[in-house]
C-alpha positions as CSV (number, residue, x, y, z in Angstrom):
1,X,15.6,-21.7,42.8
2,X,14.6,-25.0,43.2
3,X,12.0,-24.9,39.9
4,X,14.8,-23.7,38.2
5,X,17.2,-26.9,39.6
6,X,14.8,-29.1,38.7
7,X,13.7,-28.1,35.7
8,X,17.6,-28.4,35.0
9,X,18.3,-31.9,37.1
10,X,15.0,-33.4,34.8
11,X,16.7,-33.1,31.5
12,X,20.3,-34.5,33.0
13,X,18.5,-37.8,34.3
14,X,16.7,-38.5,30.9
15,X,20.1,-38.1,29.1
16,X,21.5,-40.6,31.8
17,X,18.9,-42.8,31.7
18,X,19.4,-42.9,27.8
19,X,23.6,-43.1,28.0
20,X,22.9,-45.7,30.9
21,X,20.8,-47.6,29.0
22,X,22.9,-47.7,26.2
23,X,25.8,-48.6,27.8
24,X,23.9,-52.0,29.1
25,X,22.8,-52.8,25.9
26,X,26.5,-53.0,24.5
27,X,27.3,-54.7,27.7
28,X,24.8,-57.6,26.0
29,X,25.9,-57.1,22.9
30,X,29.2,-58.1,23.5
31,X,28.9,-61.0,26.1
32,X,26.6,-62.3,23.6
33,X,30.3,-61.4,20.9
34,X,32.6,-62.9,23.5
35,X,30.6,-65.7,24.3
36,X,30.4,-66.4,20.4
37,X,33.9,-65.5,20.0
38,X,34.9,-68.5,22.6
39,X,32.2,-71.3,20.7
40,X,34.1,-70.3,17.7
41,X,37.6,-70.6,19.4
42,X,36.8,-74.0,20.4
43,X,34.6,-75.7,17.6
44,X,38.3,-74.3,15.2
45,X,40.3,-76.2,17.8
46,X,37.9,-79.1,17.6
47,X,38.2,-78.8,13.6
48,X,41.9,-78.7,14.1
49,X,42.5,-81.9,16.4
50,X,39.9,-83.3,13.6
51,X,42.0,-82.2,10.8
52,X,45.4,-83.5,12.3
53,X,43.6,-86.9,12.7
54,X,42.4,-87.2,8.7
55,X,46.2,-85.9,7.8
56,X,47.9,-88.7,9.8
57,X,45.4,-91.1,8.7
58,X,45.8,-89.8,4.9
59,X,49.5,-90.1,5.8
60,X,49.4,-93.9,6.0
61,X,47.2,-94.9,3.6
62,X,49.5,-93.3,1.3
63,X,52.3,-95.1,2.7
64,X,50.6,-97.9,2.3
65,X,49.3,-97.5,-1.0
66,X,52.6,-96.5,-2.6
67,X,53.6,-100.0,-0.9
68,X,50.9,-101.8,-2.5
69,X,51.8,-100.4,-5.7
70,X,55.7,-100.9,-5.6
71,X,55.0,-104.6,-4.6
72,X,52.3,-104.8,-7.9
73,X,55.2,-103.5,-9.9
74,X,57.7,-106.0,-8.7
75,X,55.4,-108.9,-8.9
76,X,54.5,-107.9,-12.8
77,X,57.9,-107.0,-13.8
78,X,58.9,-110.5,-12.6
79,X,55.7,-112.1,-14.3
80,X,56.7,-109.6,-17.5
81,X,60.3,-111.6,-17.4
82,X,59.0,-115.1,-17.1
83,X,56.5,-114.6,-20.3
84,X,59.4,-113.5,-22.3
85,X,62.0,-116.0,-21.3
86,X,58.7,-118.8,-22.0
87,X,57.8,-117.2,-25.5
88,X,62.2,-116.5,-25.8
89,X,61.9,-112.9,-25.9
90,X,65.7,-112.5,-25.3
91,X,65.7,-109.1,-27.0
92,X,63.3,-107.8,-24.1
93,X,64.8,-109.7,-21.3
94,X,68.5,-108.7,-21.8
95,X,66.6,-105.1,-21.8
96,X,65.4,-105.3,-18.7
97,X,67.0,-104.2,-16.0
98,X,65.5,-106.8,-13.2
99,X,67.4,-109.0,-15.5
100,X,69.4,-110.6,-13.1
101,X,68.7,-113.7,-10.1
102,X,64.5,-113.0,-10.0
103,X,64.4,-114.9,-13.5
104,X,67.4,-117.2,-13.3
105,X,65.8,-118.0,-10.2
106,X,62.6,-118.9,-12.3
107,X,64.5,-120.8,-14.8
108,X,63.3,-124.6,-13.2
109,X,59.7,-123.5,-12.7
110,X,58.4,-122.3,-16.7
111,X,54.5,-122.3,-14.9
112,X,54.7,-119.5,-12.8
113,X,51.5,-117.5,-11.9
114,X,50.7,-114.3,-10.6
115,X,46.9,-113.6,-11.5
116,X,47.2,-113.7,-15.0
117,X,50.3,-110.8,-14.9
């Protein structure tokens, strides 16, 4: 009886010892998973504080830029004015629409400058 138990209790532990040591190797396997999970979680949270930086950052300098460029216009357009009421280009001033004080107001000083504009 008990050659028969054993002989029936040796296959059961090597099957157990095979499941059990299975089972611990997916337990490494997937710490190793969950610990890359969470160094993936993080560094995308990083990246996203990052990116929310640049954007706000982006946002200004476009502010600032259209700024910049809105002041070049209006500096030209009045430089564009002055030429034409030096060379009397009426035709092209009474078609402009910035027409109006910013040239009249120009009208005592004929030697304007704005870099060559």
């Amino acid at each position: 009886l008990r050659a028969e138990l054993k002989a029936l209790e040796e296959p059961m532990k090597q099957k157990v010892f095979a499941v059990r040591t299975k089972v611990e190797e997916s337990t490494r396997t997937e710490a190793e998973l969950v610990q890359t999970i969470n160094n993936m979680r993080k560094s995308l949270k990083e990246s996203e504080g990052k990116l929310k930086e640049v954007r706000e950052q982006k946002r200004a300098q476009t502010d600032e830029f259209i700024q910049i460029m809105s002041q070049y216009e209006s500096k030209k357009m009045e430089r564009l004015e002055q030429i034409a009421e030096l060379v009397g280009d009426r035709e092209w001033f009474d078609e402009n629409p910035r027409k109006s004080s910013a040239a009249a107001s120009q009208n005592g000083n004929k030697s304007a400058s704005f870099g060559g504009f």
